[in-house]
N, C-alpha and C positions, 0 to 999 in steps of 0.2 A: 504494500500500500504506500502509495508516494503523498507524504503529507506535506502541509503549508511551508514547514523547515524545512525540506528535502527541496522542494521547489528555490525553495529560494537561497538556498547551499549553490544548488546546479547553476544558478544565476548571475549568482556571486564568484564562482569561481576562476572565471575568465577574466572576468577584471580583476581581481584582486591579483591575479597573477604575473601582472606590471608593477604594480605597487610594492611597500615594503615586507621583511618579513613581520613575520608576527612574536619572534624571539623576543623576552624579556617583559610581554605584555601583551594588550592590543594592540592590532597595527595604526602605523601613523601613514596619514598618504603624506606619499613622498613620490614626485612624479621626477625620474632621474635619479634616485635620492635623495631627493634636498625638498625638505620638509615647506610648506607656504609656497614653493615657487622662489625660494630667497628672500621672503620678505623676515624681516625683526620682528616676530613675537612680541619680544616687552616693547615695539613702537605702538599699537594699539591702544596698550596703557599709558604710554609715557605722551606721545605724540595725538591718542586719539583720531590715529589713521594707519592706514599699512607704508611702512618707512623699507626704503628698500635694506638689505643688508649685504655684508660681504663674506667673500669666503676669506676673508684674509682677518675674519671674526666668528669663524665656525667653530661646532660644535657636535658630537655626534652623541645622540640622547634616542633608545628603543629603535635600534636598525637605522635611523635617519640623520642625517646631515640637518643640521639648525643652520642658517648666518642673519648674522646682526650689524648692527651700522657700529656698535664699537666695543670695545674690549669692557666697558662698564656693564651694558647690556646682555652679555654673552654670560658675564659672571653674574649678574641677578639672575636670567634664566637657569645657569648652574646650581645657582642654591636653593632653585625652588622652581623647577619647571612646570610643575603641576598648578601652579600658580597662572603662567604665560604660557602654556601650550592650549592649543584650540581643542574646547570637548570632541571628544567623540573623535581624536583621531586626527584632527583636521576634516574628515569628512564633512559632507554636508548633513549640516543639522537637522534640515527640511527633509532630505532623504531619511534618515533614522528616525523621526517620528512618527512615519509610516514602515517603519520595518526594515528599511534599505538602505542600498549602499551606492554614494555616488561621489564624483569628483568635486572638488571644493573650488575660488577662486578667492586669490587676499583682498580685492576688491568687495566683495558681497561677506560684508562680515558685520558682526553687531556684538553687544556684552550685555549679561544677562546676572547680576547678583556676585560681582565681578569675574565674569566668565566669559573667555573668548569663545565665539560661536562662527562659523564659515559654514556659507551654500554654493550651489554650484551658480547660482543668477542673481545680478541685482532685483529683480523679481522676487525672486525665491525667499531673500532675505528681508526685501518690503511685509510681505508676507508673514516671516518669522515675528516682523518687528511689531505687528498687531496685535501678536497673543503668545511673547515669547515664554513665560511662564506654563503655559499648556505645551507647546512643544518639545520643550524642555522636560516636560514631563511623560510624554509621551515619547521621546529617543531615550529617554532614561531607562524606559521598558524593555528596548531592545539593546541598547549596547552592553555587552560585547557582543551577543546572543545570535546576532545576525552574522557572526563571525563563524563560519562553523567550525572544530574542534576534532 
């Protein structure tokens, strides 16, 4: 009997098979390996936008490469990444609260009860930004779960 998991195992397995591994935790997207597309993490909190970063301020945290715009930044996300890393992986938000899994963009991003959140659309995350509390609760359901094991 092929169930709703099963389905969505077989769904998920293609793509994720570009992506990072999943050593060490859940996986982080990291498209290349390099987690955001490059952008700085603690710019979101510091900057209140996506600040570009460098590899010449990287970092590698769960299978992926981080970069940062400076060695201040690279060392707060060191001390506390769980802090500056985007829920759910960097995935998108909007995908996981329907159950799935998709690719994120550092542009479509939002915070939520100080938490970074990424979708794959500025759409996506217009969206998020109306009832972020609910979808937050509702990807809370699924992650890691969508991850199959």
């Amino acid at each position: 009997m092929i169930t709703r998991r099963h389905l969505l195992c077989a769904l998920c397995a293609a793509p994720l098979a570009a992506t990072p591994a999943f050593a060490g935790g859940p996986a982080i997207f990291a498209q290349g390996g390099i987690a955001i597309g490059g952008v700085d993490p603690v710019g979101y909190f510091t900057d209140a936008r996506p600040v570009a970063g460098s590899a010449q301020f990287r970092l590698k945290w769960r299978s992926a490469i981080w970069h940062f715009a400076s060695h201040d930044h690279r060392d707060m996300f060191e001390r506390n990444p769980h802090r500056f890393a985007p829920r759910y992986g960097g995935f998108c938000a909007m995908s996981m609260s329907q159950g799935g899994v998709s690719n994120s963009i550092p542009e479509a991003w939002g915070m939520h009860e100080g938490r970074l959140y990424l979708t794959h659309s500025l759409t996506a995350i217009d969206q998020w930004r109306r009832d972020p509390a609910a979808y937050v609760a509702q990807a809370d359901g699924h992650w890691p779960t969508v991850f199959c094991e």
